[in-house]
Every structure is written in C-alpha cells, then in structure tokens.
DRENLO-932874 format. One line per field, with one value per residue (C-alpha): residue number from 1; x, y, z. Coordinates in steps of 0.2 Angstrom, whole numbers. Each point is the difference from the previous one (the first is absolute). Example, Ala and Ser with C-alpha at 12.3 -4.5 7.8 and 13.67 -1.06 7.14 Angstrom:
<sites>
pos 1_2
x 62_6
y -22_17
z 39_-3
</sites>
This chain:
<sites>
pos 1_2_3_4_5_6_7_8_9_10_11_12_13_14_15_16_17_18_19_20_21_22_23_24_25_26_27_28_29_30_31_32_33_34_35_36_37_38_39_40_41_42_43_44_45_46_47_48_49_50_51_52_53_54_55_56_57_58_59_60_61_62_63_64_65_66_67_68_69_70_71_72_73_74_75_76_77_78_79_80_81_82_83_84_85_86_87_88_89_90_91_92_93_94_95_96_97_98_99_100_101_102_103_104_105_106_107_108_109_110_111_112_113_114_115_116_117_118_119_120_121_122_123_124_125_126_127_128_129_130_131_132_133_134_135_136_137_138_139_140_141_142_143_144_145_146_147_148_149_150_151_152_153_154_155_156_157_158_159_160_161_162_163_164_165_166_167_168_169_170_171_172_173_174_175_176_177_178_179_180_181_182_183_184_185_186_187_188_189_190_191_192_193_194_195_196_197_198_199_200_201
x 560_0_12_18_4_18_12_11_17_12_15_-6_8_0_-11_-10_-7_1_-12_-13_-6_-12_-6_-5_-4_-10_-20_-12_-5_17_-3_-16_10_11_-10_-10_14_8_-17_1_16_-3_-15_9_-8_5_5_6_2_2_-15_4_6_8_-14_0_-12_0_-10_-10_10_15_-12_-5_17_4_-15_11_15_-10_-6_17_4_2_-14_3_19_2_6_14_4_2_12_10_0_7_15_4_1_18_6_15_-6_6_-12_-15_-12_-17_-8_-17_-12_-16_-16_8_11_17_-2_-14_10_13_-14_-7_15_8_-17_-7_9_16_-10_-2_18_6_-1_-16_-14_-5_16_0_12_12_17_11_17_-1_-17_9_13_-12_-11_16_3_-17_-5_18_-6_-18_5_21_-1_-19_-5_-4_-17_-4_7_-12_-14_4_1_-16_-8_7_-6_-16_-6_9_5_19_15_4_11_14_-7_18_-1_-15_11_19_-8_-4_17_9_-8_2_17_3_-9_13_16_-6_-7_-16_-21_-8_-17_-14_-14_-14_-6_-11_3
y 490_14_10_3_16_8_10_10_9_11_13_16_16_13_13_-11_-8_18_6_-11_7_-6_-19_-15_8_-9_-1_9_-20_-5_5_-13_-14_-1_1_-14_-10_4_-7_-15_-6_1_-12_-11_-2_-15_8_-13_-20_-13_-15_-18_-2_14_13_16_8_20_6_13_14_-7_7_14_4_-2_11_13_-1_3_15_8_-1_16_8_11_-3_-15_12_7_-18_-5_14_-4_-21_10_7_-17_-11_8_-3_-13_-15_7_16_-10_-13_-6_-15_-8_-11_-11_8_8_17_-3_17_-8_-16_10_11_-14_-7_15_7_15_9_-2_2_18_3_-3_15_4_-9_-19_-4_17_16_11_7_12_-4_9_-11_-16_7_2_-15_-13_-5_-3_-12_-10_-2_-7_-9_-3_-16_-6_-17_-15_2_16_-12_-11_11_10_-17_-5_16_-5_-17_2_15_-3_-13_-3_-5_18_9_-5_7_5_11_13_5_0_9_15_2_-3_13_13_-3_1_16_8_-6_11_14_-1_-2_-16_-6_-14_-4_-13_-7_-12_-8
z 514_16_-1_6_13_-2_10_-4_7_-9_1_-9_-3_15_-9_-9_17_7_-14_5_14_12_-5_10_16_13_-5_14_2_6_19_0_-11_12_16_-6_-5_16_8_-8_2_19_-3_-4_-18_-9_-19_-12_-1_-10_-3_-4_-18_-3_0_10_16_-1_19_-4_7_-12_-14_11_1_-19_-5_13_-9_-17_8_3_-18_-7_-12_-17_-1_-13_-10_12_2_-16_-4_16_-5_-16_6_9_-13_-6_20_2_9_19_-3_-4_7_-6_8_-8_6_-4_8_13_2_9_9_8_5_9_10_5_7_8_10_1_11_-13_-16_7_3_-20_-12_-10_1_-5_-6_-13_2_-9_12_-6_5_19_0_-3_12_12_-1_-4_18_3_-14_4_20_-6_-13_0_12_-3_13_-7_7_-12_-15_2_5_-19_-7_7_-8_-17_2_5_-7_-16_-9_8_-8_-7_11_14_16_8_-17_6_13_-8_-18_8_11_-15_-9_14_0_-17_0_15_-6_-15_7_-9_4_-1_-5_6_-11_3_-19_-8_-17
</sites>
C-alpha cells in the first residue's frame, strides 16, 4: 500500500495568513542537515540509480537524506494545516496547487534537485510557510530566480527522487518548480498571503 506525500500551494486572504503567526520556522537541527549534506555532495556520494529490470538503488545517504527531510516536517500543526487545506479548496484553479505522489513527498524531490544552499533561500521551512501579502512580496522574486528557469539537470535530479524513492509516474518534474511560482504570483497580483503545506493522506 505505502503511502502517498502531498503538497500543497494556495492564495489565502491577507489577515487570515497574518493571523497565523510564526509557523514552519527552521528546526535547531537544520544548521547540521545541511552541513552534512553539503559534506556529502562534495564526496562525490553516489544517491540514486536504476538496477537492471526496472528496479531501483537508493545509496545510503539518499535515505539518510530522506530521513532529513522527514525531520524538517513540522510537529503539532496538523490541525493548522487542515484548516488552511480548508480554506483552499474554494480557490479558482490559478490560486491553488496540490501535487501527490506514491511513497515519496514532492517537496522532497525538489530539495534534492535544488541543493542546499538554495533549499535555504525559499520561505519557511521544508517546503511549509504562511506570508502575508508583504511576505509574498518580499519572498516572490526569490522563489522565481531558483525556481522560474529550473536546468534540465535539476529535472532529472527531482525525477530521479520520485522514481527511486517512490514509485514514479505521479507527478511532472518541470511542475515542482512552475507550481509554486504560479502560486506566488497569483497571490501578488491579488495582494493577498500565501500558504505551503507538506501532507500525507
């Protein structure tokens, strides 16, 4: 069976982001997380591959490195994000975004790709925040310059993750990237917040 990690992008009102307050904020742990990942990439680890007949080879820091992510979820909110996945579902089309996938959390797919030094440059944490409008004001340029023009190298490295550490097939890799712009977008032209959200159902 397994199980099938979400995320998830909307356009919320102004006040209502604003009356969250303080969520997703980088874990004490984050400061290791990433020197370790930084130390490994200069290793030259090898993270992912594919076996003969179609199976797949996960190095042991690609698990390490999942068991990371894992760890930057936020704890004690599920009810906050609930009530925020709540407010999204009467968005039009252009305001929200929810991609799924099989074993695997698209968030994660899109870190991987990007690096560490980037994954540190989006708002919130692990894929997870709340803006007010002046926040997605603020933070709008940003996301577009890491993740407006993505390389066909970081494609394939997030469709790797979704392939080997999940099951594959779910979700478009060029979407990880354009989703969230969209979203951001959307939320400017409007002059309202914005909400990220990590799930499993």
């Amino acid at each position: 069976m397994g199980f099938h990690g979400y995320w998830v992008l909307g356009v919320v009102p102004d006040e209502v982001a604003a009356g969250v307050g303080a969520w997703a904020e980088r874990p004490e742990s984050a400061t290791g997380d990433l020197a370790w990942w930084r130390e490994r990439l200069v290793a030259g680890t090898e993270w992912l591959g594919r076996l003969p007949g179609g199976g797949a080879w996960r190095g042991a820091d690609a698990v390490a490195l999942a068991a990371v992510f894992d760890g930057w979820r936020g704890g004690g909110e599920d009810e906050l994000r609930w009530s925020l996945l709540g407010r999204l579902e009467g968005c039009a089309e252009e305001e929200r975004w929810m991609v799924g996938a099989s074993k695997a959390y698209p968030f994660d797919a899109l870190a991987f790709a990007l690096g560490p030094e980037a994954v540190q440059q989006l708002p919130g944490w692990g894929g997870e925040f709340v803006l007010d409008a002046a926040g997605v004001r603020a933070w709008l340029p940003a996301v577009e310059a890491l993740l407006g023009a993505p390389a066909e190298s970081a494609e394939r490295r997030a469709d790797a993750w979704l392939s080997v550490m999940g099951n594959g097939g779910d979700v478009a890799a060029a979407e990880l990237f354009a989703g969230p712009v969209r979203v951001l977008r959307s939320a400017m032209r409007q002059g309202a917040g914005a909400v990220g959200m990590v799930m499993e159902f």
